[in-house]
N, C-alpha and C positions, 0 to 999 in steps of 0.2 A: 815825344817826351824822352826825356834822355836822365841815366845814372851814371854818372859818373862819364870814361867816354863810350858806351854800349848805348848804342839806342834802343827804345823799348817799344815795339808796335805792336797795334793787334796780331797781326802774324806769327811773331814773335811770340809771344804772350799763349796763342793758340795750340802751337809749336809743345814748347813748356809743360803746359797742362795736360797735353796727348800723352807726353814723356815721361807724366809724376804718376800719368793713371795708367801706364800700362806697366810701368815699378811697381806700384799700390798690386795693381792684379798679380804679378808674377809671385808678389812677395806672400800674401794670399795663399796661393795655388802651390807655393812650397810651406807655409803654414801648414795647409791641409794636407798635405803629402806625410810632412812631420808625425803631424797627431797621429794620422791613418796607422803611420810602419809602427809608431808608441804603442797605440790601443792592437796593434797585431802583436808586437812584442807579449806585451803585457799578457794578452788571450793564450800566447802560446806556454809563457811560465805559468799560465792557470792549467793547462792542458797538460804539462810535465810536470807537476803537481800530480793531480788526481791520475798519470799512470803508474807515479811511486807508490801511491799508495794504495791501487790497483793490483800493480803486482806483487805487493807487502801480503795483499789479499789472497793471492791467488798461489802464494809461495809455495815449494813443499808439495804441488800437484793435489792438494784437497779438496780446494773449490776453483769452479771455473768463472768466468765472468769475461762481459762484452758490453765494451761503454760506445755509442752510437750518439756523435752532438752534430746537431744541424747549424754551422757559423755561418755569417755572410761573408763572399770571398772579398776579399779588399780592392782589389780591379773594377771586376763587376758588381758589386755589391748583390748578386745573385747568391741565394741559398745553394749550401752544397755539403755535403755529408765526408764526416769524419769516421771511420770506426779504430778500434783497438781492441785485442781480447785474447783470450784461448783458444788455440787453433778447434778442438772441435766445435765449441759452443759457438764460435765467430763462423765458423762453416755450417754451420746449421740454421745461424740465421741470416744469412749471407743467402743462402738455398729462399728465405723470403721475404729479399728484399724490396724487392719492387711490392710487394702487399704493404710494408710499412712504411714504404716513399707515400705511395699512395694513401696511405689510411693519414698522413700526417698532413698533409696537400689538404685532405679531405674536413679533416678537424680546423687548418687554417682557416678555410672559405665559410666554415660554420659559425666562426667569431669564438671558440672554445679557449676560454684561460689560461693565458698560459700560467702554471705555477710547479713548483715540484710537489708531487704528490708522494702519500708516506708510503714505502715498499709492501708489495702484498704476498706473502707468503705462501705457495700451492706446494703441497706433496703429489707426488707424480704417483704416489701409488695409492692415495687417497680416493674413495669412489664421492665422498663429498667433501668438496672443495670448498674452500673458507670465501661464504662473499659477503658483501660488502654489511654494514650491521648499519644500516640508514636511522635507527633510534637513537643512534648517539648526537651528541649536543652537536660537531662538527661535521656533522652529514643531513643531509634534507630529506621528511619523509616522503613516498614515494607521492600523494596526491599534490605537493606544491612545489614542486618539479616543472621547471620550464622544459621546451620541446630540445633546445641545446643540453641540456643539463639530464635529458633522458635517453637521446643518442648518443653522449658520454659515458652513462654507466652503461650502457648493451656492449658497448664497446670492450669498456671493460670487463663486464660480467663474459661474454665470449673468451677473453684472454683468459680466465680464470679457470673456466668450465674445459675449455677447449684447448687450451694450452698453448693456442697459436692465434694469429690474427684472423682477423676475420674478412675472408674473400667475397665480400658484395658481389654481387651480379652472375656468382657460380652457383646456381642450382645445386651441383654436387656437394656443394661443401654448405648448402643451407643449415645456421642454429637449429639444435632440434626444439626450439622452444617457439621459431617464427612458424607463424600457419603456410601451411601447404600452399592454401587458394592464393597466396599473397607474395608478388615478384621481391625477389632477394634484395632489399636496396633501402638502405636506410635514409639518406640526405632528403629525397622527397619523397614523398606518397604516390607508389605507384597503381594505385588500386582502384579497379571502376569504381563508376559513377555509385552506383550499388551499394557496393559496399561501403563509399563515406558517408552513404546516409544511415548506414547504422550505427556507424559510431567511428567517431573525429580520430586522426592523425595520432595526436596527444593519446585516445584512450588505450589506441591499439598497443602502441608502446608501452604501455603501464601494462596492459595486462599480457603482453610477451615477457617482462620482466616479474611478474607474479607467480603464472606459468613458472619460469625459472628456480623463483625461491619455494614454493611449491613442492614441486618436484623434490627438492632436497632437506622437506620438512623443515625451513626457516622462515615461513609467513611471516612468525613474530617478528622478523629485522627487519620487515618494510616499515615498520613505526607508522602503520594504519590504526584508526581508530576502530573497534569491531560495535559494528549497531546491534 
């Protein structure tokens, strides 16, 4: 078959098509290179953003503050940590970082929401620390509580109580609210055979976080029904 004076063969033809699909791919492959360096662009004027207004916050040396965002790096699309802050408060939690590398890893593999949650407020010099008030319409009482949703408030209640993260698997640094008899470790149930037949995973968790508000005379905010 011929066009004009070019003749046209499968060969030919073959040839062609090899040629249109590896332009198709390149053009592709710098499409996505495009959008990639856009959406990094873009992430980073969000990021110079929130530290103008950051250090707007922090002006004048009256309040300290440390913003910690986990983005994915655009090469390897591997998680990787950002920080930015006041030198002491960023050295302080810098001193435990590897606890909150960890505890973050730890809430990913749990399937834990991600969302922003509203700021919680601790005085450092308060002996009872404000937790969380579970009667309110946007919080769940403590007995219908999934098993994820109860090793997210311990979690939180330890930050609250404790003022720091909480070090699983350190005996030293056990909550004073988790039992003795029972290994430091929240993600599974480390506890003999024994003791699960007294009472489930789920109970044990509810009643370390009872224990908790207990202890600080706020029963009433579990939003438990009283028999």
């Amino acid at each position: 078959m011929t066009k004009g004076s070019i003749e046209i063969t499968p060969l030919n033809s073959a040839i062609n098509w090899c040629i249109r699909s590896t332009r198709i791919r390149s053009e592709i492959s710098n499409m996505t290179e495009r959008m990639t360096e856009r959406m990094t662009v873009r992430n980073t004027r969000k990021w110079k953003s929130l530290e103008r207004r950051a250090t707007a916050f922090a002006e004048g040396g009256h309040n300290d503050i440390v913003i910690i965002a986990c983005v994915k790096d655009k090469d390897t699309l591997q998680p990787k940590f950002v920080s930015w802050g006041t030198t002491n408060l960023k050295n302080a939690v810098s001193a435990v970082f590897p606890e909150i590398v960890e505890g973050y890893h730890a809430n990913k593999r749990s399937g834990t929401e991600e969302r922003l949650e509203a700021m919680e407020a601790v005085d450092e010099n308060s002996e009872e620390p404000t937790l969380i008030d579970l009667r309110k319409e946007d919080a769940q009482c403590l007995e219908r509580m999934t098993i994820e949703t109860l090793r997210s408030l311990i979690r939180r209640l330890i930050r609250i109580t404790t003022k720091q993260e909480a070090r699983w698997g350190e005996a030293v640094s056990r909550w004073q609210f988790w039992d003795e008899d029972v290994p430091y470790v929240l993600t599974v149930d480390p506890r003999t055979t024994d003791q699960k037949r007294l009472q489930s995973w789920t109970a044990f968790l509810k009643n370390t976080i009872r224990r908790c508000y207990q202890h600080y005379g706020l029963g009433h905010m579990l939003g438990e029904s009283i028999s």
